[in-house]
N, C-alpha and C positions, 0 to 999 in steps of 0.2 A: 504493500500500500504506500510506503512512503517511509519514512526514516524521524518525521517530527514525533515528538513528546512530550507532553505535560510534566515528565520529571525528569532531571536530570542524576541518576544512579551514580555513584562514585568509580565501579567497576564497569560500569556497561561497553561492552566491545565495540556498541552503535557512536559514543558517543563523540569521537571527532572524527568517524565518516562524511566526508563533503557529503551534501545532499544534490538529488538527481532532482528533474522537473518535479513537479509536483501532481501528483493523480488527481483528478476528477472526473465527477459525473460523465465529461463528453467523454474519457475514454473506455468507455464501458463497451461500448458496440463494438470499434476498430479493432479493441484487443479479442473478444467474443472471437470476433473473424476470424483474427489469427491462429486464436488460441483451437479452434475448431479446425480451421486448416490442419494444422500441424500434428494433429492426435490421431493415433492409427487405429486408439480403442479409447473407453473412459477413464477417466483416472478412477482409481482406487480413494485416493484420500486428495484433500483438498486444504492447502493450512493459510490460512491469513494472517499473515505476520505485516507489525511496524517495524521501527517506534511503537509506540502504543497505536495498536488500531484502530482502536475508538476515538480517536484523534480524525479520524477520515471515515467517520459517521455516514454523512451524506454519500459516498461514494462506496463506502461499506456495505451498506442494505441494500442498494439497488444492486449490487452486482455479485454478493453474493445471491441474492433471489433469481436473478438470471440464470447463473452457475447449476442450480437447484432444479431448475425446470431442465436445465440440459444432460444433469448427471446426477440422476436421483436416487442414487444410489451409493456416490460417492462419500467416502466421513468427511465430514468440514471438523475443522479446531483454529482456537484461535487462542494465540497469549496475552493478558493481558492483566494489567497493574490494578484493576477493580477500580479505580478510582471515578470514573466516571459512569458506569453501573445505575441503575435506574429498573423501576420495573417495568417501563416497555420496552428498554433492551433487553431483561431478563425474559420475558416473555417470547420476544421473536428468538432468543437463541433457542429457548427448550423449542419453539412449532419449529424451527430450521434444524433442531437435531443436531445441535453442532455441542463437540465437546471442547472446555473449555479449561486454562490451565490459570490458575489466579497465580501471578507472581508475588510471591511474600517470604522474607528469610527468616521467618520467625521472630526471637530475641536478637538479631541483629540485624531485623531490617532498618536501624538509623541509616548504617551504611549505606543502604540500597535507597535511601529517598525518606518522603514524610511517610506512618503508616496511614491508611487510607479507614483502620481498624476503629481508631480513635477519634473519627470523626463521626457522629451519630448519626448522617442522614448516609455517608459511603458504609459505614459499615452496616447499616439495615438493608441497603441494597447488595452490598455480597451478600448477606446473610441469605436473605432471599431466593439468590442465582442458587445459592449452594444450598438449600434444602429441595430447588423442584432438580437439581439435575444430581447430585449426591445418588440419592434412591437407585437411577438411572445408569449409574458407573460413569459417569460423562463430567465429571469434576476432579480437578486434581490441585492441592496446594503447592505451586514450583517453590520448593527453597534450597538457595546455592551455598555451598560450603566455602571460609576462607578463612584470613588469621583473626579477623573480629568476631568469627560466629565458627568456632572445629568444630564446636560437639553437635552431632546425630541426635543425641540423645535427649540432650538441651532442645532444639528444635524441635524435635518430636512432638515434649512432654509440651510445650507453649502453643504446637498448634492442636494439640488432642486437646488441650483447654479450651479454646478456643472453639473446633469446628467438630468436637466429640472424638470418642477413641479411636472410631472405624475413620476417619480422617483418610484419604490416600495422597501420602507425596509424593509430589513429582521431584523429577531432577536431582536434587541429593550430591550434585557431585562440586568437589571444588574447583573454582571457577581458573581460567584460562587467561593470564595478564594480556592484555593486547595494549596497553598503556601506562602512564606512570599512576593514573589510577588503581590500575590491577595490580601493578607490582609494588604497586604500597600497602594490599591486605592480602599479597600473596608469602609465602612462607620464607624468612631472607636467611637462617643459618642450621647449621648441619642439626643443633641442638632443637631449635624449633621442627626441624622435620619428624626427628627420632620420637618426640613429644608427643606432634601432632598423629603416626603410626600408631604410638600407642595406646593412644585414646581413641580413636578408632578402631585399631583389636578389642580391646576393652569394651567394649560397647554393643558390638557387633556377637561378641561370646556371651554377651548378657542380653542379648535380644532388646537390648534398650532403642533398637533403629529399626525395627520389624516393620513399619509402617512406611518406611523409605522403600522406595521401588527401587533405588541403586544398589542397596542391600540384597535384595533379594537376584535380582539380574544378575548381578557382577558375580555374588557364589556358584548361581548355578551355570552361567555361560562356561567358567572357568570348568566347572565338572564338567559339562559336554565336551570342552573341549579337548578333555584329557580322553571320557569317554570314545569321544569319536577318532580319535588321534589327530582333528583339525589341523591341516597347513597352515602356515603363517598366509603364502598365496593366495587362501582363499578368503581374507580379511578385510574389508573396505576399511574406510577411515572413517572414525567413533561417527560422525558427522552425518554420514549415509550421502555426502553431496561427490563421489566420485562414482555411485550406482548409474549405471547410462539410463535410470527409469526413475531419478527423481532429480526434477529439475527447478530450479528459481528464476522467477520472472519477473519485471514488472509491470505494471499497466500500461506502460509503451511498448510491452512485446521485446525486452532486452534480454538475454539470455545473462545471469549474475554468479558469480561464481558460489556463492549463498545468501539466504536471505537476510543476515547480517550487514548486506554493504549496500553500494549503489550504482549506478551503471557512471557516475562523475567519480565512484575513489581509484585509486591505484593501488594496488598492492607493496609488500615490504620490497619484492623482489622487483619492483619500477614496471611491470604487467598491469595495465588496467583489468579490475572485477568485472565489466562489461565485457563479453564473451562471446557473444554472438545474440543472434535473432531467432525468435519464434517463426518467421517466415523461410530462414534456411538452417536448420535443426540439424542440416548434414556439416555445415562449415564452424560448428559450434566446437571451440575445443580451449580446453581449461589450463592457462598458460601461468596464472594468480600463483598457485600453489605448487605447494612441493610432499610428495605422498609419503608417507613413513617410509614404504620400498627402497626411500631414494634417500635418508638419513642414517648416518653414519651408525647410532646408537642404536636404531632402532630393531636392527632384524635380531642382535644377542637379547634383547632386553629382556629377565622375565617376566615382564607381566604386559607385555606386548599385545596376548591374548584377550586381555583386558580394556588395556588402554586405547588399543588402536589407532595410535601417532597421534592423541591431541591436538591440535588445529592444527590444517593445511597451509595456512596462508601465514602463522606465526615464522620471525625470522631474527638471526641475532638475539640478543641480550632479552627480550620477549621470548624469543622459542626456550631458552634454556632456563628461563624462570616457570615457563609452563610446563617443561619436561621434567625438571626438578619435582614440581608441585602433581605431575599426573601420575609420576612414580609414587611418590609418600599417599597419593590418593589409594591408587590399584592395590598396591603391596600386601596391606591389611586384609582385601577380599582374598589373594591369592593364598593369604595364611590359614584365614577361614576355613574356605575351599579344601584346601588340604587337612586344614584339624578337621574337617568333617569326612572325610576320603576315608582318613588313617586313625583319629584318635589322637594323635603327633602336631606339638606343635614347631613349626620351621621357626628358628632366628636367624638361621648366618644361610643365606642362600651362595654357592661357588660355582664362579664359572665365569665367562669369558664377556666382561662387563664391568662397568665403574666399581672401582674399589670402595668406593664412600658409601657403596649403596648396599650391597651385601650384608654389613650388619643391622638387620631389619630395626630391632627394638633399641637398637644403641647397649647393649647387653652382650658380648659373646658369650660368657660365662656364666651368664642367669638366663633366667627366664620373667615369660612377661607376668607382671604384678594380678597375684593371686590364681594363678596357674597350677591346675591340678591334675595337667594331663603330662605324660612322659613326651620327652621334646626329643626334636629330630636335632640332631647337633649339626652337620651341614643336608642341605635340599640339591643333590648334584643335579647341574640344570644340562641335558641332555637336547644338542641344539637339533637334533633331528624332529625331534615332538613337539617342543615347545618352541620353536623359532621355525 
């Protein structure tokens, strides 16, 4: 829809994207065109991303209602801050069947903005969205992880207050610096990482994060993947935006390297995000980014299975603060994973990869705080299965 915002978030990866022309109403039709030119079948899912979307109201209803009459069968979702929420947008989202993801970081959303909780007429209208579509499965609370807000648990427990115990979170993971923003409540020394691991294991062995969907994902992918013996090759990037079947557009029909940018930014690597056209879909090809396949750290890593190279388009001193932060993120499920495998818990993982990262818990010779399972003293990492 368009990249503007009613808030401006501390971390937001949007937030010193130049911005592209601006969407409206007239481009409803033109794009319709294109957009139906160009499809060989219907989409599956259909997501409306800003800036905040409800920012582009007027151009929002009408054309998701278009959308609806042509693929009625597609999921629509849409992200969005609640703050502008109302009960006849509450209304038209449950008749349109769209699920919806409320952004909110619990006890640390100062960072992320004003809370929209605290103010009595915004919070009677989430309230609202989230009791007709709750019931439904079509609501989910996004809350992101960083060094203002590590605990799971903490989060959890403020939004189960909040939106009751059956609550589902989305998102859960710690976020990805793209600026001096992010890398101000991203994780800055060896000691904070070890810390942040462990409170993470911790938490995750106490079920205190069960209602985070990255909890529950990240252990059991990790067991499929040992299950199935998964290649590294057959991995996209966490993103899903190098799948040739999921694509970013915007209401001029520009083809975007994801819906984070704009067809006006440029990438680290000096490649504009603007990538091609909805009109020739064949000449479309993604120059922005750089795939895990093709960084240096990434094919030994273990928990690669996990992570799946963290943003594409991160580069420099950004890539290696998000690489730093997606390993301390992963590592903890990967232990899980395996304390649930074996009974065994891993601390010293060995093998052909950063030295600094190998001692999971910062412990070689202990184990993690209040641990009552027999420990696996090294995890030999075997690059044929796991890489």
């Amino acid at each position: 829809m368009g990249l503007s915002c009613n808030y401006e978030c501390s971390y937001c990866n949007q937030r010193f994207v130049p911005h592209a022309d601006t969407s409206n109403p007239d481009d409803i039709e033109p794009f319709i065109s294109q957009l139906t030119d160009a499809l060989l079948e219907p989409p599956e899912r259909i997501e409306f991303w800003g800036g905040e979307p409800l920012v582009y109201w007027k151009t929002l209803q009408p054309l998701a209602e278009r959308l609806r009459c042509l693929y009625a069968d597609a999921q629509f979702s849409v992200i969005t801050n609640g703050s502008m929420l109302d009960a006849g947008k509450n209304e038209w989202f449950d008749r349109m069947e769209f699920s919806v993801g409320l952004s909110h970081d619990g006890p640390g959303q100062s960072t992320r903005g004003p809370d929209p909780l605290n103010d009595p007429k915004k919070y009677a209208a989430i309230m609202d969205l989230y009791a007709r579509l709750q019931p439904q499965g079509r609501i989910s609370i996004n809350a992101m992880v960083h060094a203002s807000n590590q605990s799971r648990a903490q989060i959890q427990a403020w939004l189960q207050q909040r939106f009751g115990q059956d609550v589902n979170i989305g998102e859960g993971a710690f976020i990805d610096p793209y600026d001096e923003g992010g890398l101000a409540v991203t994780l800055q020394t060896q000691q904070d990482h070890v810390r942040f691991r462990s409170l993470a294991y911790k938490e995750l062995r106490q079920g205190l994060a069960s209602r985070m969907s990255v909890a529950q994902q990240r252990i059991i992918d990790f067991v499929q993947s040992i299950r199935t013996v998964r290649p590294a090759s057959s991995l996209g990037q966490k993103c899903g935006m190098d799948k040739p079947d999921n694509l970013a557009v915007d209401l001029h029909g520009k083809v975007l390297t994801c819906q984070n940018v704009s067809a006006s930014a440029i990438a680290p690597n000096g490649q504009p995000h603007h990538i091609g056209y909805l009109s020739n879909l064949q000449a479309v090809k993604m120059r922005s980014a750089t795939h895990w396949s093709h960084r240096p750290d990434c094919p030994s890593c273990p928990v690669l299975q996990l992570c799946k190279g963290s943003c594409m388009f991160l580069q420099g001193p950004l890539w290696d603060a998000g690489c730093d932060a997606a390993y301390s993120d992963n590592v903890p499920f990967l232990a899980a994973a395996i304390e649930y495998l074996t009974g065994c818990i891993p601390y010293f993982i060995d093998g052909d990869f950063r030295e600094d990262r190998k001692d999971i818990f910062g412990q070689v010779h202990g184990v993690p705080e209040q641990s009552t399972k027999r420990v696996i003293p090294i995890l030999a990492y075997d690059r044929t299965v796991a890489a």
